[in-house]
Backbone bond lengths (Angstrom), bond angles and torsions (degrees), N, CA, C in turn:
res aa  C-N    CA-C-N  psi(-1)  N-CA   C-N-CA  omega(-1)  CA-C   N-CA-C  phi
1 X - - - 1.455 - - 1.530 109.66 -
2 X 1.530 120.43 152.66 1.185 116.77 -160.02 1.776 90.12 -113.93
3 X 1.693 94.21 118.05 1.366 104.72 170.13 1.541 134.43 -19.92
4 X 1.244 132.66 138.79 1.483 136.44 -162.60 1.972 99.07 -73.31
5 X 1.566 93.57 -42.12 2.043 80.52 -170.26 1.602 93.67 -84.29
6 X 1.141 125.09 -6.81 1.545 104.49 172.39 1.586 137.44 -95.34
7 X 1.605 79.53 -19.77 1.898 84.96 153.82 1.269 99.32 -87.29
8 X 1.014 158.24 -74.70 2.033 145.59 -170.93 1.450 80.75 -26.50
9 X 1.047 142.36 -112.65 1.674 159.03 -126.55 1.614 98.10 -56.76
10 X 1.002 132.01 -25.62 1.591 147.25 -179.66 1.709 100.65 -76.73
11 X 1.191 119.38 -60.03 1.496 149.72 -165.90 1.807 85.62 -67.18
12 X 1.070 102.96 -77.02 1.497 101.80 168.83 1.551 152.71 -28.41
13 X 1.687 77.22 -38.31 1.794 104.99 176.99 1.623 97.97 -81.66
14 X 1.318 119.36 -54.09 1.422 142.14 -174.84 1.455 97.70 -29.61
15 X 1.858 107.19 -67.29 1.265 107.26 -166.22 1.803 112.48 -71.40
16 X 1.098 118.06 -36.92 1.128 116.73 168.93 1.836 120.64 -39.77
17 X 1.242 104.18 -60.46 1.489 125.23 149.93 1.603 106.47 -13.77
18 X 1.064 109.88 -85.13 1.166 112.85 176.60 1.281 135.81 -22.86
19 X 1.823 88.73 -64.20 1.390 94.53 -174.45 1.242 128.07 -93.13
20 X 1.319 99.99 14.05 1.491 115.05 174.30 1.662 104.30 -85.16
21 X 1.543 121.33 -42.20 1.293 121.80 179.29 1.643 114.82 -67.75
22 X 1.200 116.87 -48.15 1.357 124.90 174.04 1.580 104.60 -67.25
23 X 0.710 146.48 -9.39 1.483 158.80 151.11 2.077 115.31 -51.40
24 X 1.271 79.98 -51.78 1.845 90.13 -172.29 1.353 105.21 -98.61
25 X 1.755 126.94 -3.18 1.191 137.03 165.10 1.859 102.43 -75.45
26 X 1.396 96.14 -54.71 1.516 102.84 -175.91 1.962 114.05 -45.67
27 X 1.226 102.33 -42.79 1.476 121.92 -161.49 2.091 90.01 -87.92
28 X 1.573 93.69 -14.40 1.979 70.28 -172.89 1.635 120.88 89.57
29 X 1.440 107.72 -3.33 1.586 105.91 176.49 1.376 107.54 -97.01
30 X 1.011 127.14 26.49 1.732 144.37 158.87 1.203 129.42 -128.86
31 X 1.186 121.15 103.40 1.858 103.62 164.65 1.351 125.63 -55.59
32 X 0.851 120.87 150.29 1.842 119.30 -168.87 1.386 109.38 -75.95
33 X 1.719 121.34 -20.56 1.304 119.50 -170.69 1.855 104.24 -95.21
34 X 1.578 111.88 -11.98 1.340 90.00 177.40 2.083 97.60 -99.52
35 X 1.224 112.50 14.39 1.252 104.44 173.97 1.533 130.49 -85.87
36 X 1.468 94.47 -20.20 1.463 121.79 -165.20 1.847 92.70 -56.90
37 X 0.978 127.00 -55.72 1.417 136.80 164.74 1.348 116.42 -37.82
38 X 1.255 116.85 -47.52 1.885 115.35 161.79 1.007 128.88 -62.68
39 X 1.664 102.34 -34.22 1.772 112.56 178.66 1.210 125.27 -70.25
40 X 1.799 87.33 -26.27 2.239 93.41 -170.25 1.624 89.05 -97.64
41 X 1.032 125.85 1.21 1.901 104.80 169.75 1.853 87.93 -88.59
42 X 1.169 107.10 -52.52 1.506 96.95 -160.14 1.735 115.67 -54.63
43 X 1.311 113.13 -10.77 1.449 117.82 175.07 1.455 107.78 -71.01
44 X 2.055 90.99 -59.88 1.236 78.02 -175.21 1.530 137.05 -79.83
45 X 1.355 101.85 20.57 1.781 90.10 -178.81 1.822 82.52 -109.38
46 X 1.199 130.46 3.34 1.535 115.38 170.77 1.593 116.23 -74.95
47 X 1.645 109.43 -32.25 0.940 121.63 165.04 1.985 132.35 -67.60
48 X 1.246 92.27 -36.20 1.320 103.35 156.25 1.711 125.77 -71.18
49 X 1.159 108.93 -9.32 1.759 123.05 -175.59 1.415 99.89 -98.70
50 X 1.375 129.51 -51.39 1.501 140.06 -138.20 2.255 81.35 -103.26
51 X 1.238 119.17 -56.92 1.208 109.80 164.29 1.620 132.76 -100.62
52 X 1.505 90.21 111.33 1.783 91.99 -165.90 1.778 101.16 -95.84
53 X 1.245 132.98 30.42 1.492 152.27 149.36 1.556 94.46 -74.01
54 X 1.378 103.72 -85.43 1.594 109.16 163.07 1.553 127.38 30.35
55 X 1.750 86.23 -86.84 1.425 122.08 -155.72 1.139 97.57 -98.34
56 X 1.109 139.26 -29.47 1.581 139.12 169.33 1.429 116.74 -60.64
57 X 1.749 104.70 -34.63 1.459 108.87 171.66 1.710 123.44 -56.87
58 X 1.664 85.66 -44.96 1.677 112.46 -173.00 1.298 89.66 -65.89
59 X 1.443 131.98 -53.44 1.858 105.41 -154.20 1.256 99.90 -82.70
60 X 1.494 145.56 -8.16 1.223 142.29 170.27 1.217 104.44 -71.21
61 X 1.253 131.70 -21.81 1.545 140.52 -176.52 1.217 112.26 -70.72
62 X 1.441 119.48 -54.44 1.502 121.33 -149.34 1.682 69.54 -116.80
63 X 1.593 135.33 4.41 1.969 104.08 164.40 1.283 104.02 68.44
64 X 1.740 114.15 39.59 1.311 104.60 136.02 1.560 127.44 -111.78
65 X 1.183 118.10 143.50 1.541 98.46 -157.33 1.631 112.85 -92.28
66 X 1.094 121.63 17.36 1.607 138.41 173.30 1.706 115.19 -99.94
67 X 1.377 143.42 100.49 1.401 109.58 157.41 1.756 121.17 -36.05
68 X 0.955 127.53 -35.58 1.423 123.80 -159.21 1.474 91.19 -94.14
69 X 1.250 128.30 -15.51 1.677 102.31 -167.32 1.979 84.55 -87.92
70 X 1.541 111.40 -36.92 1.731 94.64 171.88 0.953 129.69 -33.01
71 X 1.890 108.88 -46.51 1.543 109.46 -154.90 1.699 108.17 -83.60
72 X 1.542 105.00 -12.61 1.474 103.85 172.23 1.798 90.60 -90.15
73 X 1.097 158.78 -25.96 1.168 145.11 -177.52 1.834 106.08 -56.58
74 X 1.288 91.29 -55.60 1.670 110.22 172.19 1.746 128.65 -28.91
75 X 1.431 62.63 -46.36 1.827 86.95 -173.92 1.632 113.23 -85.50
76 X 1.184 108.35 -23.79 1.272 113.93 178.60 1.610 123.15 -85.46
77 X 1.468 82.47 -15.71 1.606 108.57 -172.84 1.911 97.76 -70.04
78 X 1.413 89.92 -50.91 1.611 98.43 -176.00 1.013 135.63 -68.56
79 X 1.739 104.42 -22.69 1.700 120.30 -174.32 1.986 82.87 -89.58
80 X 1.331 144.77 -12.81 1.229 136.76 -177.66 2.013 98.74 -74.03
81 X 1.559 104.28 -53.47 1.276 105.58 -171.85 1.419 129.23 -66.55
82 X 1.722 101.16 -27.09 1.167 98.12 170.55 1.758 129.29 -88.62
83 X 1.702 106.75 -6.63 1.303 115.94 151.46 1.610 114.84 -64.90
84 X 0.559 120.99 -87.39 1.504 119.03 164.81 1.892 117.24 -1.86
85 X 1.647 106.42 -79.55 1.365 99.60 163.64 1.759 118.11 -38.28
86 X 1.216 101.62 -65.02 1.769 93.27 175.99 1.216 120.88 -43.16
87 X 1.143 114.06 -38.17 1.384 108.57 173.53 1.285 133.09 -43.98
88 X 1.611 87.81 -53.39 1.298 105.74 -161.53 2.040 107.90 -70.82
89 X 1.457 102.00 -30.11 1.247 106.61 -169.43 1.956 96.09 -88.26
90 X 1.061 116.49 -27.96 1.744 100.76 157.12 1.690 124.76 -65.48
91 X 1.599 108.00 -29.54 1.327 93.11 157.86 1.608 126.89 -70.52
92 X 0.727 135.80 -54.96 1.733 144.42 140.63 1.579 94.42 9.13
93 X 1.434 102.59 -72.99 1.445 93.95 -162.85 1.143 107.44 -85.70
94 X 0.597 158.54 -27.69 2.159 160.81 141.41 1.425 94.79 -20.15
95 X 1.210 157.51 -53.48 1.966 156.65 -171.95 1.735 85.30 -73.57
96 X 1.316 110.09 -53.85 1.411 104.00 -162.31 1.637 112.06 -37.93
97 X 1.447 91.83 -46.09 1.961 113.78 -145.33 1.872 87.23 -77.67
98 X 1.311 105.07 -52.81 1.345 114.68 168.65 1.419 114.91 -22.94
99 X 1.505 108.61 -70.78 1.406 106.93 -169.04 1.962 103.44 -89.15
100 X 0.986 94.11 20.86 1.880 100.27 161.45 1.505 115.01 -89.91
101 X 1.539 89.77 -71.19 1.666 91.67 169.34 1.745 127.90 -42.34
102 X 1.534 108.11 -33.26 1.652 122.06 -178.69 1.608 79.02 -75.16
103 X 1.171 148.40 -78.49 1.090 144.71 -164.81 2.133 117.62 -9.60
104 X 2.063 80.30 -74.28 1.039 106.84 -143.53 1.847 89.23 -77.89
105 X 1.365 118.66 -17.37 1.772 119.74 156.90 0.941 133.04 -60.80
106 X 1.637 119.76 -38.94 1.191 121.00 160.98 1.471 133.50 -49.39
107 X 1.841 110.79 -45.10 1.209 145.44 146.27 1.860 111.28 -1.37
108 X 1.483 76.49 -89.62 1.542 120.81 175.95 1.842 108.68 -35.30
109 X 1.301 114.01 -60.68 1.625 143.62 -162.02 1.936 72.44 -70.50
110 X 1.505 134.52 -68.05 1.402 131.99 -143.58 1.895 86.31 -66.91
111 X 0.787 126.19 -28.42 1.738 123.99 -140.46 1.446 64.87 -94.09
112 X 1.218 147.21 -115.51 1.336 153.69 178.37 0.908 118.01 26.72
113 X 1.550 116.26 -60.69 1.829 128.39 -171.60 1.287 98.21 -74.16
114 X 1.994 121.54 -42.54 1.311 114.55 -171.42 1.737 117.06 -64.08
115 X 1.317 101.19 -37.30 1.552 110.79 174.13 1.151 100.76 -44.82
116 X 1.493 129.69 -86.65 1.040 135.60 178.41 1.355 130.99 -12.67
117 X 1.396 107.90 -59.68 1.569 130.67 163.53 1.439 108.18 -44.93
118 X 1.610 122.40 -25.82 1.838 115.04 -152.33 1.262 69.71 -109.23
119 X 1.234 131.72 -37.79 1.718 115.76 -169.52 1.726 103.39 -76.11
120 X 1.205 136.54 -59.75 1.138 112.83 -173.69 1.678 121.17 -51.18
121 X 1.200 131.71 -41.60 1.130 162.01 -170.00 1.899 90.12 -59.08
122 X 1.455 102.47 -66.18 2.010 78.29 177.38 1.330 117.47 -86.77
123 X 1.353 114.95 1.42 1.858 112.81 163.62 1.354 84.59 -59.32
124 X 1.465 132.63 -67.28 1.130 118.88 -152.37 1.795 137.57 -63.04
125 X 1.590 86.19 -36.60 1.635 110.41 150.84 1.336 123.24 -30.05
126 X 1.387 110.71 -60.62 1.704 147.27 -153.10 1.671 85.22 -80.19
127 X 1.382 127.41 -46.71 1.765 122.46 -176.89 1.018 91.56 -64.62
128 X 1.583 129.07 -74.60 1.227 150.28 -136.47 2.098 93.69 -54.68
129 X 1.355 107.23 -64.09 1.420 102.66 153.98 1.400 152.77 21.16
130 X 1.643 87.61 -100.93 1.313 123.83 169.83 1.257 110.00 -93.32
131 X 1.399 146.12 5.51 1.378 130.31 110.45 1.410 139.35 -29.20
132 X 1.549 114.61 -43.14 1.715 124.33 166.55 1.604 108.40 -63.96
């Protein structure tokens, strides 16, 4: 059975949890679609806190012989997946930026040649000119 002050202090953390995410949703320093992943661990380890039947089932499951060493397994499980997702969505944006910068060189290289082009073009003007 999982100790009385460590589910309160768990329950506690949970809600804090929360309102720390809905917090940086409120303010806009989260997109809602990479949160959805914070929200569904934070359920489910509320659910694992609020039912300690639950979690007793689960650590007999995965053969740990503690509820509480599960619910930190749990948790660790989640802080793994949601590294991972980040990851994965910073790689995403790393190809993105990549092919921005290739973008914005190519860009750069056209404006160059065109300059060039407008500058020879009124040297040539500028003879053509002062020829009359």
């Amino acid at each position: 059975m999982v100790p009385f002050m460590l589910r309160v202090n768990a329950l506690l953390g949970i809600i804090f949890y929360f309102a720390i995410i809905f917090y940086l949703l409120k303010k806009k320093a989260l997109m809602l679609k990479y949160t959805l992943l914070w929200i569904f661990s934070g359920i489910i380890m509320a659910i694992m806190v609020l039912f300690p039947a639950l979690l007793k089932k689960f650590s007999l499951l995965i053969g740990i012989s503690t509820p509480s060493n599960a619910l930190f397994a749990a948790i660790l499980f989640f802080i793994l997946l949601i590294l991972m997702s980040l990851t994965s969505i910073i790689s995403r944006l790393n190809e993105k930026n990549i092919k921005l910068i290739q973008s914005v060189a190519i860009l750069e290289k056209r404006v160059r040649e065109l300059e060039n082009m407008q500058t020879k073009t009124n040297v040539a003007k500028d003879q053509l000119l002062k020829q009359y």
